[in-house]
C-alpha positions as CSV (number, residue, x, y, z in Angstrom):
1,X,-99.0,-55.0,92.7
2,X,-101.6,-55.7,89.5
3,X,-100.9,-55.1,86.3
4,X,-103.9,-53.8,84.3
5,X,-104.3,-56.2,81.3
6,X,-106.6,-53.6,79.2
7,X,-108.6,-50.7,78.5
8,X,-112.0,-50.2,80.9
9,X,-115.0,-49.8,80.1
10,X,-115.4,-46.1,81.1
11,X,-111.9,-45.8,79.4
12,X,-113.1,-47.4,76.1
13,X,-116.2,-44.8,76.2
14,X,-114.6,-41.7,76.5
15,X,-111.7,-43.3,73.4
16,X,-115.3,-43.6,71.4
17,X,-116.8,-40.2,72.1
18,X,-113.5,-38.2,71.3
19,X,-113.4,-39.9,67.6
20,X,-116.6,-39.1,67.0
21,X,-116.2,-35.9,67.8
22,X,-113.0,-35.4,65.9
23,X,-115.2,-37.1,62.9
24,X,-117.7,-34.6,63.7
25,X,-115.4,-31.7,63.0
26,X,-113.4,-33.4,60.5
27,X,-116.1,-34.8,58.2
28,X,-117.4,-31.1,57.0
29,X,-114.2,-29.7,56.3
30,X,-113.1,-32.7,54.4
31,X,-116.2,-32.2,52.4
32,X,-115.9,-29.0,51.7
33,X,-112.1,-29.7,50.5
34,X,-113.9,-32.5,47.8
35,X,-116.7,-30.0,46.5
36,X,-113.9,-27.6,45.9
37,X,-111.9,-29.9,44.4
38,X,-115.1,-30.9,41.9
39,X,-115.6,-27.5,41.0
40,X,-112.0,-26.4,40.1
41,X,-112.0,-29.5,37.8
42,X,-115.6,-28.8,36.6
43,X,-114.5,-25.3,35.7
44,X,-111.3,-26.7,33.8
45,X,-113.9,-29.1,32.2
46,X,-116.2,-25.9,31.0
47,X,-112.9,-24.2,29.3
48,X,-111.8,-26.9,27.7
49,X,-115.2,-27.2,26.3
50,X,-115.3,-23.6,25.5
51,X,-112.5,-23.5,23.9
52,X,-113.9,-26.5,21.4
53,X,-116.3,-24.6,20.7
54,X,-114.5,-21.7,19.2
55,X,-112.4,-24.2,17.4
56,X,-115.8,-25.7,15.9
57,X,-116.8,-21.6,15.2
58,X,-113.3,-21.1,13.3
59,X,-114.0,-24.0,11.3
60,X,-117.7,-23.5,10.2
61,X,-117.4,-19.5,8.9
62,X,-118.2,-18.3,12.5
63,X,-121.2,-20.1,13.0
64,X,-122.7,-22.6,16.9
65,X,-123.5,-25.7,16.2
66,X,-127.3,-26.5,16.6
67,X,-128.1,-28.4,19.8
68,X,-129.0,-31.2,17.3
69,X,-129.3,-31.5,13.4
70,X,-131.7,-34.1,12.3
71,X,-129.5,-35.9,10.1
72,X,-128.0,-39.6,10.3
73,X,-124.7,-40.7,11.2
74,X,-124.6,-39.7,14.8
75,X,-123.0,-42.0,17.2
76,X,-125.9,-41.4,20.3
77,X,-129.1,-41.6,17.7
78,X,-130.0,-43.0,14.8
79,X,-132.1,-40.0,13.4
80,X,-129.9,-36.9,15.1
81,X,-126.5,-35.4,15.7
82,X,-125.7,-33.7,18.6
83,X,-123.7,-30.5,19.6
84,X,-121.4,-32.7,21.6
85,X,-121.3,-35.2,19.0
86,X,-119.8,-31.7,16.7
87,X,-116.9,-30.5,19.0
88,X,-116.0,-33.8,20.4
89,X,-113.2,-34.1,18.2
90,X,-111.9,-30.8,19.1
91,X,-111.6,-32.2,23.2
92,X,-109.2,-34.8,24.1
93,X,-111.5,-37.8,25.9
94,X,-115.1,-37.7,26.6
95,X,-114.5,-37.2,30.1
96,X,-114.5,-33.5,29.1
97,X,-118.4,-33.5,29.0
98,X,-119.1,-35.0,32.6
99,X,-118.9,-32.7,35.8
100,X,-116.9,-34.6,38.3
101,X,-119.9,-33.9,41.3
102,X,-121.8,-35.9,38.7
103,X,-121.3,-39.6,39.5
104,X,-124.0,-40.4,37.0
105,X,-122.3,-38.6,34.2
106,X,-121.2,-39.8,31.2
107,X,-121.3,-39.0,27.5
108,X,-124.8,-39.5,26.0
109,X,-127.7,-37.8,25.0
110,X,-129.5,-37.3,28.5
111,X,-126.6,-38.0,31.3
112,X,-123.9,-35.4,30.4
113,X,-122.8,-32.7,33.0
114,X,-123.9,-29.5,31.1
115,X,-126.3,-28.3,28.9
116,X,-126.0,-26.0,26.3
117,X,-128.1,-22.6,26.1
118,X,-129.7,-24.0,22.9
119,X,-133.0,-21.6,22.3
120,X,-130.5,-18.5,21.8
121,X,-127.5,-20.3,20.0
122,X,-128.2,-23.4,18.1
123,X,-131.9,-24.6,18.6
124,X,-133.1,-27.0,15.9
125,X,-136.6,-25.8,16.0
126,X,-138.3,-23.4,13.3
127,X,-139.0,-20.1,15.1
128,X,-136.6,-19.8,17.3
129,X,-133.7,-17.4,17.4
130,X,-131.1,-19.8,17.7
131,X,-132.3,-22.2,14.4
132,X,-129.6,-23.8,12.8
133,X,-127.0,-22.0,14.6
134,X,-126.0,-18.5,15.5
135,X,-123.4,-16.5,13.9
136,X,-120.8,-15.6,16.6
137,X,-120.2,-12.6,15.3
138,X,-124.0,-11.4,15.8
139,X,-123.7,-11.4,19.6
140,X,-123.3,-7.7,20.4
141,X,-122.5,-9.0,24.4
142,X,-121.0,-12.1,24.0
143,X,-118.9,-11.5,27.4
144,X,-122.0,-12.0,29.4
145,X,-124.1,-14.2,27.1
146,X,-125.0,-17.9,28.4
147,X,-122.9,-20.6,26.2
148,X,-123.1,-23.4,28.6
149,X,-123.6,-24.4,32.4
150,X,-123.6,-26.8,34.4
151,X,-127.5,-28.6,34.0
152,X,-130.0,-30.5,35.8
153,X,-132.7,-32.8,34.1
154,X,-136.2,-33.1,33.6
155,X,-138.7,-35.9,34.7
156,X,-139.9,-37.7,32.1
157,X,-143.8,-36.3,30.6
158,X,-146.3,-39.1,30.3
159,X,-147.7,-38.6,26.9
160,X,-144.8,-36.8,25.7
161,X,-142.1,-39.1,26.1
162,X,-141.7,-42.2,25.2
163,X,-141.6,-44.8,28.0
164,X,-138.0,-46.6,26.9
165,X,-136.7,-42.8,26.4
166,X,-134.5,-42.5,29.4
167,X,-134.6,-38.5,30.8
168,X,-131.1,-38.8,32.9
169,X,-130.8,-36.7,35.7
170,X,-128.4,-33.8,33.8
171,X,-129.3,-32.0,30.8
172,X,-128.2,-32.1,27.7
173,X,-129.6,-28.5,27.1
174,X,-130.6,-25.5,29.3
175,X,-132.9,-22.2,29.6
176,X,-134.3,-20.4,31.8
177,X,-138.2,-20.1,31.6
178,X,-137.9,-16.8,32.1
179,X,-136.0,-15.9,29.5
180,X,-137.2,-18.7,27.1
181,X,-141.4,-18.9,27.5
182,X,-141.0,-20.7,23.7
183,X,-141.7,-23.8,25.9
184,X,-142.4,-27.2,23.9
185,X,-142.7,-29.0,26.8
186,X,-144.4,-27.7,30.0
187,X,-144.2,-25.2,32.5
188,X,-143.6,-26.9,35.1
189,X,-139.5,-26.7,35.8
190,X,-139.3,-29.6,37.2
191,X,-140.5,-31.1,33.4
192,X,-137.8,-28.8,32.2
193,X,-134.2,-29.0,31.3
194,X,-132.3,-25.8,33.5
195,X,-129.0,-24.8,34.7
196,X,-128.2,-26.3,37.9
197,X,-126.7,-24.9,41.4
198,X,-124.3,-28.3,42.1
199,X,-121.3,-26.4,42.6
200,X,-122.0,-24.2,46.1
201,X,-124.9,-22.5,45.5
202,X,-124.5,-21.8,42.1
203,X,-122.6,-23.4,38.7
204,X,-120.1,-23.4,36.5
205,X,-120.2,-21.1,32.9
206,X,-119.2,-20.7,30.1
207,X,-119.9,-17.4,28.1
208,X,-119.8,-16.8,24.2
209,X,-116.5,-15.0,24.2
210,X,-114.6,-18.3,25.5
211,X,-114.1,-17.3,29.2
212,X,-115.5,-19.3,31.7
213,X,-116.4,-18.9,35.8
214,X,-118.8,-19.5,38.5
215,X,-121.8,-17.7,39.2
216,X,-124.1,-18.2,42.0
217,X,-127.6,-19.3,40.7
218,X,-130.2,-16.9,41.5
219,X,-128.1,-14.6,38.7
220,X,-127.7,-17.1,36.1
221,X,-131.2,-18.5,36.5
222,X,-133.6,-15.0,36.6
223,X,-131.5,-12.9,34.8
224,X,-132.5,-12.9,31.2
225,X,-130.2,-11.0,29.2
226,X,-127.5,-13.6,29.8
227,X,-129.6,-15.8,28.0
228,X,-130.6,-13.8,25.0
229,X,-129.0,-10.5,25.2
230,X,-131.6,-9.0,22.6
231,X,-133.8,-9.0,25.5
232,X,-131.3,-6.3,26.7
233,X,-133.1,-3.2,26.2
């Protein structure tokens, strides 16, 4: 009688096939399981910075933080200050700031996770609605008024920015150009900074009241009354 020392050929084939298939079927729903994951922690990351921001409010007679104030002593610029330079010390790490589906992310001018709705709340530019910062107690809707979302970035505008000025991949500020045409920079969106749909088809919010949740992005991006709610009429 003979004793089979091993697998076969055929044998070895068909052990092959079956594990990719298994892979196959496994691979999606263990992706799915690590996007879900991201976003649950993205959306804690949104409260907490939320909630830093009402902290900030409480502590400056009601009134956002400008995206930037062009003063020195900031810790990412020379010349400027940032609004995540303002409510970092009301978060516990700097973590906070990066979207965990972000492997780029990290605290800086140009490569954090979200942007903040800056042409409505705290722009630093003369004109706008949003110069020098907003009181909170002026928004009449502030339930369902953009605060910050997750954000893509902008490619970099020969002849606008300066070749060593690195434009990172994720925002440091969002609109939509719908609901802000005051565009200093193009009108191309790919040129500008806007929220981003990283998170399922849509992103992660936070709203001026202090809640936060995900909204798919064909809402957040066309719908212009969560941007400036005086466009409500």
């Amino acid at each position: 009688m003979n004793k089979r020392g091993g697998f076969t050929l055929i044998e070895l084939l068909v052990v092959i096939v079956i594990v990719a298939i298994l892979a196959a079927i496994l691979f999606p729903v263990f992706m799915s399981a690590r996007n879900r994951a991201h976003q649950a922690a993205c959306l804690s990351n949104v409260r907490q910075l939320a909630l830093a921001f009402t902290r900030y409010c409480d502590d400056h007679k009601g009134r956002f933080t400008p995206y930037a104030q062009n003063i020195s002593g900031g810790h990412l610029s020379s010349e400027w200050v940032y609004w995540m330079e303002n409510i970092q010390p009301y978060v516990r790490n700097e973590r906070v700031f990066v979207c965990p589906a972000r492997p780029k992310g990290k605290f800086s001018i140009y490569w954090l996770g979200y942007g903040f709705n800056y042409y409505y709340l705290g722009s630093p530019y003369v004109g706008q609605p949003g110069y020098t910062g907003i009181l909170a107690s002026s928004i009449k809707t502030a339930s369902k008024t953009v605060f910050l979302a997750d954000s893509r970035g902008r490619k970099t505008i020969k002849g606008y920015d300066d070749d060593s000025m690195l434009v990172g991949p994720y925002g440091p500020y969002i609109y939509s150009d719908i609901a802000c045409p005051y565009n200093l920079v193009s009108t191309d969106p790919d040129k500008t900074y806007q929220v981003s749909d990283c998170h399922n088809g849509g992103a992660n919010v936070a709203w001026c009241d202090g809640h936060a949740g995900w909204m798919i992005y064909r809402k957040i991006a066309y719908d212009i009354t969560l941007w400036d709610p005086r466009l409500d009429k």
